[in-house]
N, C-alpha and C positions, 0 to 999 in steps of 0.2 A: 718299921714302916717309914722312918724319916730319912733312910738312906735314901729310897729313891728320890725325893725332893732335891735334898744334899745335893746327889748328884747332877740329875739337868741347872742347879743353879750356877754351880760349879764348875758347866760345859763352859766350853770357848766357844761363843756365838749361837747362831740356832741353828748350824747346818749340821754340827756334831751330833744334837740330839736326835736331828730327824734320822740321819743315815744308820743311830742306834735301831730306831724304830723298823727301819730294811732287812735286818737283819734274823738269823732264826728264822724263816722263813716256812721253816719245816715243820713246825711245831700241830701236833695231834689235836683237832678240837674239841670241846667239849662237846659232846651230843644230847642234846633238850630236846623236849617237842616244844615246848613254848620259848620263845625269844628273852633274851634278855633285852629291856631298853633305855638308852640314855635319853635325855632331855638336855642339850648343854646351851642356856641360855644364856646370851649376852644383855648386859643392860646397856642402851644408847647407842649399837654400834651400825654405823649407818651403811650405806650398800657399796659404797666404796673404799670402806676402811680397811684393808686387804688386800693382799697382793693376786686375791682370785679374781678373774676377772668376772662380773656375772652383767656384765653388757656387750655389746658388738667390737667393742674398742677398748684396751689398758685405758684408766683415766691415770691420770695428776695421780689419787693416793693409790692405784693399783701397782704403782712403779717406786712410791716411797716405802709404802708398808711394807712388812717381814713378816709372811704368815703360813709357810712351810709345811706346817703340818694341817694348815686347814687346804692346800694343796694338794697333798697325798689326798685327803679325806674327800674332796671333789672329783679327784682321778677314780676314785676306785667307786664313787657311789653317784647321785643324784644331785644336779647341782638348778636349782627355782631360778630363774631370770625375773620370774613378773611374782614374786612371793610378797607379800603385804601382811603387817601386822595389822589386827584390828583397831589401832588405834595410832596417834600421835604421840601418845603418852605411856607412863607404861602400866598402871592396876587395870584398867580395862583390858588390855593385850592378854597378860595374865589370867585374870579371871577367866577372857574368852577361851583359852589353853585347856584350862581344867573343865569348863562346864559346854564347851560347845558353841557357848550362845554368844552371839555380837552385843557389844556393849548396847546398845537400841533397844536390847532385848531385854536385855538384865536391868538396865539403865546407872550401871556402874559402867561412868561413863566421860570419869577425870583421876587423876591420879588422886588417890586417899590421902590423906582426907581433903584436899583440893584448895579452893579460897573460897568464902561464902561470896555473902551483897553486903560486906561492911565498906561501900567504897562509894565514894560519889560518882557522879552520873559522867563528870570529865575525866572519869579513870574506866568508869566501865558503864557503857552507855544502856547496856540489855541488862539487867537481873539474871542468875542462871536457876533453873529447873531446879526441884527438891528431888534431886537426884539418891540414888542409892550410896549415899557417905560410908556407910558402915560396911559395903564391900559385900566378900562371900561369908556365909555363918557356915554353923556344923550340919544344917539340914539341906544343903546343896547338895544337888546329884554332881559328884565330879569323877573323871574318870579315873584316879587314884584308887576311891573307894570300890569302882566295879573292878578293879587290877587284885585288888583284897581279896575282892569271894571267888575269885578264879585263880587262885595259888602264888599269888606273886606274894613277895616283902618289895612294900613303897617306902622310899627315901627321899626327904628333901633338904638340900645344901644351899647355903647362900641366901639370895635374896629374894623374901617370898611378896609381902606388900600386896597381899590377895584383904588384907581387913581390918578396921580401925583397929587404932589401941585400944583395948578393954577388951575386946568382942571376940567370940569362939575363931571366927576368920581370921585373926593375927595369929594365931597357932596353926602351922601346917597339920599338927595332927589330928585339928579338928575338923580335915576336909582330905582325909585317907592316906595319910604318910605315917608309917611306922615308926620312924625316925624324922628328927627334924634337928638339923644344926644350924645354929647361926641365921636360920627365920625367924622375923616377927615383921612387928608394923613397920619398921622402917623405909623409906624407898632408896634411903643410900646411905651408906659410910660416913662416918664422922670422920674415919682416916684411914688409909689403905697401910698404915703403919701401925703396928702396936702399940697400947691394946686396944688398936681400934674404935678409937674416939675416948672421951674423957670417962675414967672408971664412976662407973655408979649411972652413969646417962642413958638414961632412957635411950637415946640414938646408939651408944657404943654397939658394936655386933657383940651377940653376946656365945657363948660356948667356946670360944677358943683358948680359955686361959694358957692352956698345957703349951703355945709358944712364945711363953714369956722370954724362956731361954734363948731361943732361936731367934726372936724376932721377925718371924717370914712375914714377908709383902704379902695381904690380905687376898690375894689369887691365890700363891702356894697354901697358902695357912687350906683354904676350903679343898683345895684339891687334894693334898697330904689326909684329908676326913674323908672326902669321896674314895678314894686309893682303901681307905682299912676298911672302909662298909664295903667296897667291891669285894675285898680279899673273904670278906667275913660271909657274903653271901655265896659266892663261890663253893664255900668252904659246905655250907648248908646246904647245897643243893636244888637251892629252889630259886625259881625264876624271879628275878626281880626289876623293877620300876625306879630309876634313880632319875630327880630331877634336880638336876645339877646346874645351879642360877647365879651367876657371877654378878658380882657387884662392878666388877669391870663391864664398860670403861664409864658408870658414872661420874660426874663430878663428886666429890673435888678431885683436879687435874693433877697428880700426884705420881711420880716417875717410878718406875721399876730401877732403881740405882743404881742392878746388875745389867741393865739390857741400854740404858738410854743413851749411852755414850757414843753409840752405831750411827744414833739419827742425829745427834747434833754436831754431826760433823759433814752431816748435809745442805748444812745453812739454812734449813729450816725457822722460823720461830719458835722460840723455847717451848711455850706451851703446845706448839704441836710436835716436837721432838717427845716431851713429856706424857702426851696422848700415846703415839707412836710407839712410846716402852709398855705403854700400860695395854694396848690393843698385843705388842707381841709376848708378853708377858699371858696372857691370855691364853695364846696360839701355844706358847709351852703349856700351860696346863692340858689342853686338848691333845698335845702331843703325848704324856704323861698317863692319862689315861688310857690312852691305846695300847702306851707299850705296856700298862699294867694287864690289859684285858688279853694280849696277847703271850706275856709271862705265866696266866695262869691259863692258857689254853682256853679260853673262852670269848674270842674275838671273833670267831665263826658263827656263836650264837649270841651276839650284840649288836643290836642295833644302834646307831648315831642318828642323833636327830640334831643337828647345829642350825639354831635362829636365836635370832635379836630380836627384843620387845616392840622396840621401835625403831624410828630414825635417828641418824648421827647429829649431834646437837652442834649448831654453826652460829647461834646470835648472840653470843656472850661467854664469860668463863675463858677468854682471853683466845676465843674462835679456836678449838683446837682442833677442826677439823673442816672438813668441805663436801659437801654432798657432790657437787657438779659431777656430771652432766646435770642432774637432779636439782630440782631449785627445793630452794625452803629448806627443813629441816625439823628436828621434834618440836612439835607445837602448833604447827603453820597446819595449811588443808595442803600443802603441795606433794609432789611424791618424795621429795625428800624426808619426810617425815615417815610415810608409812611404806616404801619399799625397801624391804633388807635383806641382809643374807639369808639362804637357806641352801643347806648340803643334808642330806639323805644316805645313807650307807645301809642297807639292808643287806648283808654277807646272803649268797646262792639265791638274791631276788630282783636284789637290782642289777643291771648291766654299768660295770665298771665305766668313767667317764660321761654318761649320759647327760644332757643338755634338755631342761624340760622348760617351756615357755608359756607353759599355761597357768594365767592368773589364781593364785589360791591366797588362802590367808589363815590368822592366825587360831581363828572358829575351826578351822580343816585338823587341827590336833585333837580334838577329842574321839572322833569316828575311826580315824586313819590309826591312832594309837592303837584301840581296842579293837580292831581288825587284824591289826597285827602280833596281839597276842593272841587270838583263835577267839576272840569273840563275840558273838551275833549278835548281829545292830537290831533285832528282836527284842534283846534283854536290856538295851538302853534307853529306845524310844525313840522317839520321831521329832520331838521337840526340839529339832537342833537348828543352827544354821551353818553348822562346818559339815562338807560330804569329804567323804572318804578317797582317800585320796591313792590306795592303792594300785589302781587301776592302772595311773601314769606313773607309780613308783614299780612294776614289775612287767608293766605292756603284757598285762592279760586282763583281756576286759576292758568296756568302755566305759569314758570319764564323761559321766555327762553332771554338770553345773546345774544347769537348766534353770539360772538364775545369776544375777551379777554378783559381784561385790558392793558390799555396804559400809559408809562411814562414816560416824554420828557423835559430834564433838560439838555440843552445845554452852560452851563454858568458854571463860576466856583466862589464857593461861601466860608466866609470865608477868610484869609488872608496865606501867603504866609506858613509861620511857619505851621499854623494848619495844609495847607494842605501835608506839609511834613510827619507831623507826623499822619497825617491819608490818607494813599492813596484813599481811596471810595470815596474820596471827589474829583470829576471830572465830566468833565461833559458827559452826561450819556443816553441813553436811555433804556426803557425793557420794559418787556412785562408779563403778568402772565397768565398764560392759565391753566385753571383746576390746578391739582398739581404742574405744570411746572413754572420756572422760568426762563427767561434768561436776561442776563445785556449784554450792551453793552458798552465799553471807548474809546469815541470817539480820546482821547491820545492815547492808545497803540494800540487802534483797536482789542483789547481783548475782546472775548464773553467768560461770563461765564454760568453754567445750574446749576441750583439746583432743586432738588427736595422736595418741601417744606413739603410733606407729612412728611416725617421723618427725613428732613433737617432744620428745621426752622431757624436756626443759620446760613444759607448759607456756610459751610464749606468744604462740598466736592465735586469743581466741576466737574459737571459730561460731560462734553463736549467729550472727549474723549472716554466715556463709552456710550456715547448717540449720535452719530453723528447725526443719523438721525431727533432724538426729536430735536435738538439744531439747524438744517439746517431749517425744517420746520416753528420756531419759530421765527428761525431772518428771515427770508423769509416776515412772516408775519406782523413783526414788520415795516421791511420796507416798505411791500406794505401800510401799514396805513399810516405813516409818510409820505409816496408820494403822497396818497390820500388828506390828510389835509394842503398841502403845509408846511411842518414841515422846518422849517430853522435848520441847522446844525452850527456848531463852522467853524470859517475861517481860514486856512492854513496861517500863516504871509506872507513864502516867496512867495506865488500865490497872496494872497487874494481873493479866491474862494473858497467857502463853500465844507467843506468834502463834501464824499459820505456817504450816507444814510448805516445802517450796513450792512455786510458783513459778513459771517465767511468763515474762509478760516484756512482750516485744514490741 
């Protein structure tokens, strides 16, 4: 199983491996009635870290990056323009993944275990909410476990960060994963090098011993695992669930050795040269995958489902990255933070090349998954706030929303300094409705509106010029968060949860 790794690392450049991937073209597919599906989640990688383009114009890093094989994977399947995580951060994103529900809902609603109120008032002016710390448990409905009693094997790879340390939720398999490698509590890498953080530590990833020899860059290490549970399922015949969660491109900013030499010859800054290997170092594994699903004849009945937790992180860590056009980045209310990548490949459902512009998010995984292995939204409930999204993944049938988007970040994330030097970073809620945007800071009790149509940068608010859009919107913002029991930031000198937003003009 470790030749194939060998070999893409081996390749001269990335264009070798993709053109490997072209090839064989004639290969007999496997015939299921139910799908096989991937999950291949990036951590941090933001909407223009890629050489896809998923705005109206190449940006700055659509023309640095090298991501070829997530190219092929946009040509031939579904590629989101207005796709949003549910959150800034990334356990809520997560969570929402598996259970459906918007962090508002769940009120896991900061990255686990997050920072309490040990901080003075000139570090952190609001208290935050007694928020759900502890994450998801074993008695979560998640759609892994309904994947279970409908004939699938669930696997999960990488980085799971669904629940404290201690608690049945750090263990994928106590929220319907057959398999669990290299998850737990952590939300990142100690080191993208072997063995992967200090042995014995709590943070080190754990399960990989067996490349001690090899020493593979902790991308290959997870993918070389995904590759023998593919073969192994294959092998079994039965349809499986793989949720495949890269710790790439979290910090720390730590170089693919084999791939970085490409981008620092672009006069880049090293640390985004070093981003750079680790985002295409990535883009091989995804590549990797295909060609395995494709060697064993079962590409035909696999789905790809490629998204990022959140947005590309740009306020420290030696900036290895830039959201632009997009302002902000993970942590902020802006859309840098919560719009990213998303590709879709559904083999005989989706139309190869398709361009879909309509707002979804990261809730829209639960319905949309289990619809696509054959099973009715009957048998899961109503309790959701992600709809189903195949309607615009196969254009049969209407997509109807019949509701906006929701985004509920009550906590302030980050340390004292950054947040000085970046004000978006507060805590925050909004709303996205068709073109419409409005932010809310629960600090200054500032709403703002943008119009993302020919605002995407959020630069000129229109609250003013829009009273009425802007009145409607936080209207409605609030009515959800009162719906979902939404916890607010606490007043120090009361200690009493703000009120839910307001605009008051």
């Amino acid at each position: 199983m470790k030749k194939l790794t060998k070999q893409f690392l081996n390749s001269i450049g990335l264009i070798g491996f993709t053109t490997a991937l072209l090839g064989n073209s004639c290969s007999v597919p496997q015939q299921e009635s139910q799908p096989n599906i991937i999950l291949f989640l990036v951590d941090d990688m933001g909407w223009t870290d890629t050489s896809v383009s998923f705005g109206t114009e190449p940006t700055y890093n659509n023309k640095y990056h090298k991501t070829p094989n997530m190219e092929m994977l946009a040509s031939r399947g579904v590629k989101f323009t207005n796709a949003y995580s549910a959150s800034p951060v990334c356990s809520p994103t997560r969570c929402s993944i598996l259970t459906g529900k918007n962090p508002a809902k769940s009120q896991i609603t900061n990255w686990i275990p997050g920072r309490g109120n040990n901080f003075p008032e000139d570090d952190q002016k609001l208290l935050v909410p007694n928020w759900n710390v502890n994450g998801l448990n074993q008695d979560d409905i998640t759609f892994p476990k309904i994947l279970q009693k409908h004939g699938y094997v669930t696997a999960h790879i990488g980085k799971a960060h669904f629940g404290k340390e201690g608690t049945s939720g750090a263990d994928p398999k106590f929220l319907g994963f057959d398999y669990n490698i290299a998850g737990h509590h952590a939300g990142q890498p100690e080191s993208y090098y072997y063995p992967y953080g200090k042995k014995g530590s709590k943070y080190q990833v754990p399960d990989l011993e067996e490349f001690e020899k090899d020493s593979l860059y902790l991308t290959y290490a997870l993918t070389e695992k995904a590759n023998e549970l593919i073969e192994m399922f294959s092998k079994q015949k039965k349809p499986f669930f793989l949720n495949l969660a890269h710790y790439a491109v979290h910090t720390p900013i730590q170089e693919d050795k084999k791939l970085i030499s490409q981008f620092r010859q672009e006069g880049k800054t090293e640390t985004q040269a070093k981003y750079a290997s680790m985002v295409a170092s990535m883009d091989q594994s995804l590549g990797a995958i295909m060609q395995k699903l494709k060697e064993l004849n079962i590409d035909e009945n696999t789905i790809i489902i490629f998204a990022s937790d959140n947005g590309g992180l740009v306020t420290h860590a030696g900036y290895p990255t830039t959201n632009v056009p997009l302002s902000g980045g993970k942590g902020t209310c802006r859309e840098g933070a919560i719009r990213v990548p998303l590709i879709v490949k559904w083999p005989g459902k989706t139309v190869a090349g398709t361009i879909c512009n309509e707002p979804v998010i990261s809730d829209d995984f639960f319905p949309t998954i289990l619809n696509m292995a054959g099973v009715s939204d009957k048998l899961y409930g109503k309790d959701l706030d992600g709809k189903n999204l195949t309607p615009l993944l196969t254009k049969n049938g209407k997509f109807e929303r019949g509701d906006a988007l929701y985004f509920h970040y009550p906590h302030y994330w980050g340390w004292k300094q950054l947040r000085n030097d970046y004000e978006i970073i507060r805590p925050f809620s909004s709303i996205r409705s068709g073109k419409w945007k409005l932010c809310y800071s629960y600090e200054s009790q500032k709403v703002e509106l943008f119009n993302l149509e020919n605002d995407i940068s959020e630069s000129n608010n229109l609250v003013k010029q829009e009273p009425e859009i802007a009145k409607k919107l936080c209207s409605q913002l609030r009515s959800y968060l009162q719906k979902v029991n939404a916890q607010t930031p606490v007043e120090r000198s009361t200690g009493k949860p703000l009120s839910l937003p307001t605009l008051k003009l």
